[in-house]
C-alpha positions, -999 to 999 in steps of 0.1 A, spaced: 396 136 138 433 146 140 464 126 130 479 135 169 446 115 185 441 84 197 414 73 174 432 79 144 461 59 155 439 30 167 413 27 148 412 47 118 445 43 103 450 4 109 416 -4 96 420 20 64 452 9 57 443 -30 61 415 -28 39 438 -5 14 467 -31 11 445 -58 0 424 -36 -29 431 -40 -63 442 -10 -73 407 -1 -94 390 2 -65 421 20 -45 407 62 -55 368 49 -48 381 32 -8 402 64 -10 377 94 -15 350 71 10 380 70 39 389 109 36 349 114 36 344 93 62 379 111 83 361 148 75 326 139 87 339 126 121 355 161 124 323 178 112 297 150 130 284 189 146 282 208 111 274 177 87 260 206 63 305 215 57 305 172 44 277 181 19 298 217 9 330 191 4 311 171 -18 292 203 -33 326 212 -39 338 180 -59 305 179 -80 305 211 -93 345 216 -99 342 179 -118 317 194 -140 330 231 -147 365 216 -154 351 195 -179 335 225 -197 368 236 -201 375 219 -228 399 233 -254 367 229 -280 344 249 -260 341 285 -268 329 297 -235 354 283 -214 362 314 -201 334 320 -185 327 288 -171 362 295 -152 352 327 -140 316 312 -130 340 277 -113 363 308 -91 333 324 -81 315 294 -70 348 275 -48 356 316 -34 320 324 -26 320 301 3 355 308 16 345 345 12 309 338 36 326 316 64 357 331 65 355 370 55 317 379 51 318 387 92 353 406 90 337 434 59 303 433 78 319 443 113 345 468 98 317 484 75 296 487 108 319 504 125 327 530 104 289 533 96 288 538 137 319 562 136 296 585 112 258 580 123 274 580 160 251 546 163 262 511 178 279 487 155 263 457 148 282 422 151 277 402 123 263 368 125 290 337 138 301 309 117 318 284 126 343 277 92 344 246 80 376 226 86 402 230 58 379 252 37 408 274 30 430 248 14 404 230 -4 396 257 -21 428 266 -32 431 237 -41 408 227 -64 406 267 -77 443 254 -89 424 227 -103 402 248 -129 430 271 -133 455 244 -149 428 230 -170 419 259 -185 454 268 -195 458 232 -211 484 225 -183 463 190 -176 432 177 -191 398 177 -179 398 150 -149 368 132 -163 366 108 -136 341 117 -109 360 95 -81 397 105 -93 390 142 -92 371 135 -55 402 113 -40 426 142 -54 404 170 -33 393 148 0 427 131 -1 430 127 36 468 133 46 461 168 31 427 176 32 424 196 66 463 214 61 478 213 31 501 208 16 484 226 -11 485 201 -36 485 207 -79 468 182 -97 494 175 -122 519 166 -90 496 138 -86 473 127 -116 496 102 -132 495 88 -96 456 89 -94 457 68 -129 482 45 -118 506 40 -82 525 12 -68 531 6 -34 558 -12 -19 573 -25 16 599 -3 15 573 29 5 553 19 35 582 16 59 595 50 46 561 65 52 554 49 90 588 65 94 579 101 83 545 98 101 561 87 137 592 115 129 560 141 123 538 124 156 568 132 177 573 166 164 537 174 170 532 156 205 562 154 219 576 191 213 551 214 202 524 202 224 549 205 255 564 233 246 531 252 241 522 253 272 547 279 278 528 304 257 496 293 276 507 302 312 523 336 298 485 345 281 467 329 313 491 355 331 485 387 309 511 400 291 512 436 316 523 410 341 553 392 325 593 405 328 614 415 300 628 378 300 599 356 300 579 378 274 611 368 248 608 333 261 577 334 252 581 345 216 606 315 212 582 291 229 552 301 204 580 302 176 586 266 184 553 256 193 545 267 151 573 252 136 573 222 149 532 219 150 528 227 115 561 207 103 550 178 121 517 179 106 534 182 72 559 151 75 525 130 89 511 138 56 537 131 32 540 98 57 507 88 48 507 97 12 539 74 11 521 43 24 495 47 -3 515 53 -28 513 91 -36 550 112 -36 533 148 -20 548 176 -24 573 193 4 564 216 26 597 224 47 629 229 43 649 245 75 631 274 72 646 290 110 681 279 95 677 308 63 696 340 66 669 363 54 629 365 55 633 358 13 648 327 18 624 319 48 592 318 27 611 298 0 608 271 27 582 275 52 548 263 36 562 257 4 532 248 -15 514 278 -6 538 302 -15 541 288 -49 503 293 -52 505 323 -49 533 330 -72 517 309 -96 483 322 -94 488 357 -83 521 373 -87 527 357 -122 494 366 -137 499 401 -123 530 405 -143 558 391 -118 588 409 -123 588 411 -159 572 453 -160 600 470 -143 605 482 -105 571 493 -96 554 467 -109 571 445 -90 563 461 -63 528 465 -66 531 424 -70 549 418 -43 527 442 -20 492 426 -37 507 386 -25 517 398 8 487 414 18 469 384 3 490 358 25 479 375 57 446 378 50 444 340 38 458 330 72 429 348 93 401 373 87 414 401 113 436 431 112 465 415 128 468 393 99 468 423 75 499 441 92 517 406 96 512 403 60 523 442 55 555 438 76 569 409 56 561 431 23 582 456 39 610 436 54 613 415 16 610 449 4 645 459 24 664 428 20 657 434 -20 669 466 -20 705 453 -12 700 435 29 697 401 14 729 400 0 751 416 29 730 388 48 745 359 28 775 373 30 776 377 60 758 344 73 767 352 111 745 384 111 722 366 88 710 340 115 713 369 143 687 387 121 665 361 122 664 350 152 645 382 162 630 386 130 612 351 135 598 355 170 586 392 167 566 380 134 554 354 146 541 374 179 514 395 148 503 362 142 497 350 173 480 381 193 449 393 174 440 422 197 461 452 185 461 467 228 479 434 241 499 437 211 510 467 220 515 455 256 534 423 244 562 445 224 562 467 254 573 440 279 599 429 247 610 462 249 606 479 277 616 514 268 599 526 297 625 510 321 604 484 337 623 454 329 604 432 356 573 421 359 548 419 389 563 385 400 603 390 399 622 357 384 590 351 370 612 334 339 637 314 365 604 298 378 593 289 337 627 286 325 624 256 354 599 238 338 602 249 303 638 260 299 649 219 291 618 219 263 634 255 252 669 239 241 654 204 228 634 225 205 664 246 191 683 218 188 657 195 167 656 229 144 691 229 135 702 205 110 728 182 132 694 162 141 686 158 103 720 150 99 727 123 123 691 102 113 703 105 77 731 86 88 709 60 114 678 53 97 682 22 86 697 8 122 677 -9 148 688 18 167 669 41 149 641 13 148 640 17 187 644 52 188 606 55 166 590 29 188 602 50 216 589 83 199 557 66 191 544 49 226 561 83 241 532 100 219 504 75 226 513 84 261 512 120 263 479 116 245 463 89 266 470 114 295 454 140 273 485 162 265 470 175 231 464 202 218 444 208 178 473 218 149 473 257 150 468 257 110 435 243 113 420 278 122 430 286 83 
């Protein structure tokens, strides 16, 4: 089940929330973890083996973190045996086959034998921020930055929570254990978060479903087919089609965590409007970059040991980012180039780019797309073929169809400037200023049925982070 889908909107959320509003609040984590259970297993009714990992998951983290107890002298080690439980099956659905099939090959490059395939897993939905999650969990207990969650159910509702459960954000536990021990809700929380949700449900529906299917006629195409012009429309439409997929999901969740009573964490803030890739990933997918400075780069000494050091830091988080986001080599290098480009901009870019904010935003708007484009094309030959038709150094500026972009920039060019308008912040601006009218009351019944429509005609497509 996804928040963009008719049965969430219909039947799942009315009838949660119904039964929510009228528990006394003792009983509000216990209908809590039950709902998020009951909103995984419908996504997993094909794998109900991933619902008994979930709960595998809360069982085992509820016990190891309460052997970490200051008292106990071998809490050390019941950390180290908590990590290698929660990594050990993100490792063997997500990464297993990636080593197996890379260690085949180069077995096959020296025996001159076939490489094997290794087995297929489907990975279980979310697997990659539960974990983190709860691996934050153990990690702030140990260190006496919370307490042992001794309560089965609290420690299950924070972990299954559903706004967050299948896509972040990456939540800490101490954002939200006084909340799990005690949270009001009020008319105007609820209100504030149906507002958030419907902002998010339009994002998601409205713009980066539409907008999407740009990127899906240029692939259906191939890229050796496409001109010059519609191969860097299509970079802004899959640039778009992320943003606002993944920020919409985001907003839905902090919506929903609203209504109930819980303050979750931001994920976005403008990131397209920063002048430098430094500043981006201080505001694209907040909470995950902050585990891994928290987690990773800290720990590893920061920038606290001199030059290299930091270096080596830096280098060891950005190779881990891409490699969280997918188990494939495209991943890697998308994870190498943004070492590299923060790299540069530390050695001196950054600050011509703020002073300078002009060429700043002109730097990013093609530092963005061609990112984004390692992301989204796994297979290293159309890569090559994609940046080839970006910039065609051969001459052939044309594709096989000519004004193959004045035919898409028909039907997709209107999308194009609706989504670079929503990204800069006169949108933000002007609702600050609205909200509260019944204008802008209109305007979200409007955005809403609009949704329910696109997705009663079946104009949906699954949130792109859900493959993490």
């Amino acid at each position: 089940m996804v928040f963009s889908s008719l049965p969430f909107l219909f039947v799942f959320l009315p009838v949660f929330f119904i039964i929510y509003a009228f528990l006394p609040e003792k009983a509000k984590n216990a209908f809590l973890l039950l709902g998020s259970l009951a909103f995984y297993a419908y996504g997993a009714w094909e794998t109900p083996l991933y619902l008994l990992l979930l709960l595998a998951a809360i069982l085992v983290n509820w016990a190891v973190g309460l052997r970490l107890a200051p008292e106990n002298p071998r809490r050390k080690l019941w950390l180290i045996l908590g990590l290698i439980y929660d990594f050990f099956w993100l490792f063997l659905f997500k990464y297993a086959g990636f080593f197996w099939d890379n260690a085949s090959a180069l077995a096959g490059f020296f025996t001159h034998h076939a490489a094997s395939r290794a087995w297929e897993l489907i990975l279980p939905i979310g697997i990659s921020f539960y974990t983190f999650q709860i691996a934050s969990y153990l990690i702030d207990v140990y260190r006496k930055i919370v307490p042992p969650e001794r309560s089965l159910i609290r420690l299950g509702a924070y972990l299954c929570m559903f706004p967050q459960l299948i896509a972040g954000p990456i939540v800490q536990y101490n954002t939200v254990a006084k909340q799990l021990r005690s949270r009001k809700t009020s008319l105007s929380q609820t209100d504030q978060g149906l507002r958030l949700f419907t902002l998010g449900l339009g994002f998601k529906v409205l713009l980066a479903n539409n907008v999407s299917a740009l990127w899906s006629d240029i692939s259906a195409v191939g890229f050796e087919s496409i001109s010059t012009p519609l191969a860097w429309m299509g970079a802004a439409a899959y640039s778009f089609q992320l943003y606002f997929d993944f920020y919409g999901y985001s907003l839905m969740a902090l919506g929903l965590g609203r209504v109930m009573g819980f303050d979750l964490p931001e994920n976005f803030r403008d990131p397209y409007l920063s002048l430098s890739m430094t500043e981006f990933w201080r505001r694209w997918h907040i909470t995950l970059g902050a585990w891994f400075r928290e987690y990773v780069y800290i720990p590893l000494g920061g920038n606290r040991q001199g030059e290299g050091t930091t270096v080596r830091n830096l280098l060891a988080v950005w190779l881990l980012t891409g490699f969280w986001h997918g188990a494939s080599w495209n991943f890697i290098l998308w994870g190498l180039l943004l070492f590299c480009l923060l790299f540069i901009e530390r050695k001196g870019l950054r600050r011509a780019l703020e002073r300078r904010p002009l060429f700043g935003h002109l730097y990013m708007i093609f530092a963005i797309p061609l990112s984004w484009m390692l992301f989204a094309i796994p297979d290293f030959h159309q890569l090559g073929v994609y940046f080839s038709r970006l910039f065609p150094l051969t001459g052939r500026f044309s594709g096989l169809m000519p004004g193959d972009w004045l035919e898409q920039g028909k039907s997709f060019g209107v999308m194009l400037l609706v989504c670079l308008l929503f990204y800069t912040p006169y949108p933000k601006k002007i609702w600050k200023k609205t909200e509260r009218t019944p204008l802008a009351a209109l305007l979200l019944l409007a955005v809403f049925w609009g949704a329910v429509y696109c997705l009663y005609r079946g104009l949906n497509d699954p949130f792109l982070y859900f493959r993490f």
